[in-house]
C-alpha positions in Angstrom: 20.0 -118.0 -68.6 18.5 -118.7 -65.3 16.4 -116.0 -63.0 17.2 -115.7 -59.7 15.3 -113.2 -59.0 11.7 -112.1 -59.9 11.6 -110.6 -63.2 11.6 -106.7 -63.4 10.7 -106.6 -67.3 10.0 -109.5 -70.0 10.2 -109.0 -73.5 8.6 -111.9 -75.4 8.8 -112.7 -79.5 9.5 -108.4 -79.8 9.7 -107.1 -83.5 10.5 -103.2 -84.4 10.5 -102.4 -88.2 11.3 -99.2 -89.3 9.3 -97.9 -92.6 7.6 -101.1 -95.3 8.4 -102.7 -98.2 11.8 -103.1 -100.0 12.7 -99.8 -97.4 11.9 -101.8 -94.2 14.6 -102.2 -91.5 14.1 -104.8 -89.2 15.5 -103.3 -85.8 14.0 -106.1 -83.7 13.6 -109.8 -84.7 11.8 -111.5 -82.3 13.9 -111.0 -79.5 13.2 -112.8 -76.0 14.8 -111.8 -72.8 14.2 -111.5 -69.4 15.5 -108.7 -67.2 15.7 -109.6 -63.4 15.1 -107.0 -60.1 17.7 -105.8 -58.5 20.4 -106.5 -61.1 22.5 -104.6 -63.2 22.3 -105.3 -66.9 24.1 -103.9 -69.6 23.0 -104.2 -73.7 25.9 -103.6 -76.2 26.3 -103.7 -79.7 27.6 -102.0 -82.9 25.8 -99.4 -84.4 22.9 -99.5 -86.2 22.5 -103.3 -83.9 19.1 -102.4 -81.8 20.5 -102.4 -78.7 18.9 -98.7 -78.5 15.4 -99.7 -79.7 15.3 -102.5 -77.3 15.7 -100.0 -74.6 13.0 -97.4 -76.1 10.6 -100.0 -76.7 11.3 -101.6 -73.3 10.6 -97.8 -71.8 7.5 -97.3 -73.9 9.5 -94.3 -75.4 8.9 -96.7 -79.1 5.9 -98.7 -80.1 6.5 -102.1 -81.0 5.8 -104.1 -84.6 4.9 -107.4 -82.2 5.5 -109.3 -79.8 4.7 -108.1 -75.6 6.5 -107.0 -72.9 5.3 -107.8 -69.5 6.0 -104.8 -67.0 4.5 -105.0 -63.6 2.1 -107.9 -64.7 1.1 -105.8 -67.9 1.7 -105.9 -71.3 2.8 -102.6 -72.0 2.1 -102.6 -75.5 -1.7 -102.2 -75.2 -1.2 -99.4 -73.2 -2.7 -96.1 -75.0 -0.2 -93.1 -74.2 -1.8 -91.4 -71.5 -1.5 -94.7 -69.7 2.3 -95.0 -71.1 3.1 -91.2 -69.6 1.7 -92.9 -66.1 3.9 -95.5 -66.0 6.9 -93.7 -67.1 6.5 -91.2 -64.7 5.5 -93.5 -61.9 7.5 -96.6 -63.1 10.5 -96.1 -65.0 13.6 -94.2 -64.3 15.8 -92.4 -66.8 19.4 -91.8 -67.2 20.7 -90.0 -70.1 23.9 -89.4 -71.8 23.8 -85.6 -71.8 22.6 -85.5 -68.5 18.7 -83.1 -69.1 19.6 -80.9 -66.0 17.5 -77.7 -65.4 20.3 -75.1 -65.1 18.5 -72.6 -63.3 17.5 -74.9 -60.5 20.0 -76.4 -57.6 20.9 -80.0 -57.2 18.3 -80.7 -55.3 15.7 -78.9 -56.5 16.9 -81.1 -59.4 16.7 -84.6 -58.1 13.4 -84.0 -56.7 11.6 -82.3 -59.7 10.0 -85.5 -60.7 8.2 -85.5 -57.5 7.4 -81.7 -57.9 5.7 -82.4 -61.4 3.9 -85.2 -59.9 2.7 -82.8 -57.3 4.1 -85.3 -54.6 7.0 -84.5 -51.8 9.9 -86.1 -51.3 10.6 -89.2 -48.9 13.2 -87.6 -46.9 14.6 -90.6 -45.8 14.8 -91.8 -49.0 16.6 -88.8 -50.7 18.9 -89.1 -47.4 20.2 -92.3 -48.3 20.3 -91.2 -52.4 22.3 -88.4 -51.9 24.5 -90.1 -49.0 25.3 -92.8 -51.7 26.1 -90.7 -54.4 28.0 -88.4 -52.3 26.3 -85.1 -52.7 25.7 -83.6 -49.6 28.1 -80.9 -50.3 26.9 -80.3 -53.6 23.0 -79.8 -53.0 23.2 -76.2 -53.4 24.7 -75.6 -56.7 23.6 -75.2 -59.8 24.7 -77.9 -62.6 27.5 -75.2 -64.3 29.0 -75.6 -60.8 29.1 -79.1 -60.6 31.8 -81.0 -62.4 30.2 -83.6 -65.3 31.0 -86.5 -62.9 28.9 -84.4 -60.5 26.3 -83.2 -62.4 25.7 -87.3 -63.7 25.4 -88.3 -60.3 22.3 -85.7 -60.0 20.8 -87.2 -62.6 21.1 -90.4 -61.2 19.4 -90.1 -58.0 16.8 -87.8 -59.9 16.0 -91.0 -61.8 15.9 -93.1 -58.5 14.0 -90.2 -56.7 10.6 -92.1 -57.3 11.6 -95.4 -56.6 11.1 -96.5 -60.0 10.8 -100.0 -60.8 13.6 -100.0 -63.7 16.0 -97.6 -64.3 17.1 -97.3 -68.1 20.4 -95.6 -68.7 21.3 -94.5 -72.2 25.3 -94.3 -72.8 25.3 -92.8 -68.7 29.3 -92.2 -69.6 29.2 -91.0 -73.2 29.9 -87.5 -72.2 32.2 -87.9 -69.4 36.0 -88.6 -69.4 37.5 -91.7 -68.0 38.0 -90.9 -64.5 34.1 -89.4 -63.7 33.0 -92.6 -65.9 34.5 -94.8 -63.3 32.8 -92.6 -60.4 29.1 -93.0 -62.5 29.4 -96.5 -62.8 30.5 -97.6 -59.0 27.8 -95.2 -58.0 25.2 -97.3 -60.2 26.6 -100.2 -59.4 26.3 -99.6 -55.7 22.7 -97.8 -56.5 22.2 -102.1 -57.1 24.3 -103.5 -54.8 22.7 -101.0 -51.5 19.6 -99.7 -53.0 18.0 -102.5 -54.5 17.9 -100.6 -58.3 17.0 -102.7 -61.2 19.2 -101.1 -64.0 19.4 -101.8 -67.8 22.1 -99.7 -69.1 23.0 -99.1 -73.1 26.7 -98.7 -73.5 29.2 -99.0 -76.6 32.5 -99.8 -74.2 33.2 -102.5 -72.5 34.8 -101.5 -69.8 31.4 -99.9 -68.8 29.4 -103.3 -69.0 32.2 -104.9 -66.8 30.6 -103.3 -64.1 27.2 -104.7 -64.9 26.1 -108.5 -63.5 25.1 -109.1 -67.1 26.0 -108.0 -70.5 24.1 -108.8 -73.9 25.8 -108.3 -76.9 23.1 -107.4 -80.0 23.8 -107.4 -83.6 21.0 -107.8 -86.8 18.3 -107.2 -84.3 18.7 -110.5 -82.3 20.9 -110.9 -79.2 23.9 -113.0 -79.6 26.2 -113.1 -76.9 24.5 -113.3 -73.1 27.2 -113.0 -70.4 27.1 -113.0 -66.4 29.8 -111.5 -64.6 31.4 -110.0 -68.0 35.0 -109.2 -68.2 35.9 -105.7 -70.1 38.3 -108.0 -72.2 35.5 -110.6 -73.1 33.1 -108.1 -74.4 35.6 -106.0 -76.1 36.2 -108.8 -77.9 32.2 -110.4 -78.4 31.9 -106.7 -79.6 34.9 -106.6 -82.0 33.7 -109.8 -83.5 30.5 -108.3 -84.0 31.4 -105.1 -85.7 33.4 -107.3 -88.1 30.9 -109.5 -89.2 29.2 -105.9 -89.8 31.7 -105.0 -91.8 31.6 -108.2 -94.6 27.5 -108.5 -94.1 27.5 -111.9 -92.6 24.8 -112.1 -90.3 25.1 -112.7 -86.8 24.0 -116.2 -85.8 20.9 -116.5 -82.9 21.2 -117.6 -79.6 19.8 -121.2 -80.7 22.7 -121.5 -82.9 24.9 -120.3 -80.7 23.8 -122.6 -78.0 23.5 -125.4 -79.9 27.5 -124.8 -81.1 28.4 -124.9 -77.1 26.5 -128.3 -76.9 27.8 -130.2 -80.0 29.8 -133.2 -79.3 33.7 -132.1 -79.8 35.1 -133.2 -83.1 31.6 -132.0 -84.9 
């Protein structure tokens, strides 16, 4: 697809095997993408897909086999992990499905603990606008078992936006939450883009989730094969549904190239 934008994160030729020989499990196969700033990108896929080690190995959180990825004007796999800790900490933004709250601390002491561990205060104006967004004003005072899960999710996000990371990575953000407080988390991400400039690449398993994302890949076999802007929860429950049936009879998913190239042939070929 074409970038608009600059490009927050690049991923070039990246390979993940798990374990050698006859064992091996190739979780990445040379997969190429580009995520751009200040968009909102969601990665689907069966289980058992990749779509999770692509986000690890994007964070740093997983080494990878090959391949680069281009972070910031670095490859970020010759990074040793002191220098991975920096960037994470500095760099990178986390969201995660059971949310990692400190229950004996409040809201806010929260959303700025990041800041606190990197012995650095808090841009006032900055956490003003976060917690204005996310509506939280009211709420800065109580402890996470007095915040609903919708609630408590919001928290996390602006913790992961306290720092003004340069990508935000969001594992399953609504896995634990139930349909109403997953549509609250994802206009609140999506407007964290929209207002706040965020770039956010977000794993999910529903499709209704990656509607509200400006792009959706669809992974299977390690390789992406779908690549959709502006994705419809209908068309992805569906790109998904096809994928989790090939799954099921073994066939393996065909690559971009081959999808592409089945878009371009002449009708009647």
């Amino acid at each position: 697809m074409m970038m608009a934008n600059p490009v927050a994160i690049d991923a070039i030729d990246l390979v993940k095997d798990y374990g050698s020989g006859e064992n091996v499990v190739h979780a990445l196969r040379g997969v190429n993408v580009s995520f751009e700033q200040g968009r909102f990108t969601a990665i689907m896929g069966p289980s058992g897909s990749g779509k999770s080690t692509l986000m690890h190995t994007l964070a740093g959180l997983d080494s990878a086999t090959s391949g680069r990825i281009i972070f910031g004007g670095a490859d970020i796999t010759t990074l040793n992990d002191n220098q991975l800790t920096m960037l994470r900490r500095h760099e990178i933004g986390f969201i995660f499905q059971s949310f990692n709250l400190l229950p004996m601390f409040t809201a806010e002491q929260n959303i700025i603990m990041p800041l606190t561990l990197a012995g650095s205060k808090p841009d006032r104006r900055w956490f003003d606008l976060l917690v204005d967004t996310l509506g939280l004003r009211q709420r800065l005072g109580h402890r996470p078992n007095e915040l609903s899960g919708g609630q408590q999710q919001r928290v996390a996000i602006a913790r992961a936006l306290i720092s003004k990371p340069a990508v935000v990575f969001a594992d399953e953000p609504t896995g634990n939450l139930d349909s109403v407080s997953s549509a609250e988390v994802l206009s609140f991400l999506r407007k964290s883009v929209q207002e706040l400039g965020q770039t956010i690449i977000m794993v999910t398993h529903d499709a209704v989730a990656a509607s509200y994302a400006d792009r959706a890949i669809v992974f299977a076999d390690g390789r992406i094969v779908a690549d959709e802007d502006h994705p419809g929860a209908q068309t992805m429950s569906s790109l998904l549904m096809d994928e989790r049936e090939r799954a099921t009879h073994q066939v393996p998913a065909p690559t971009m190239e081959q999808l592409m190239a089945e878009k371009d042939a002449p009708c009647g070929q």
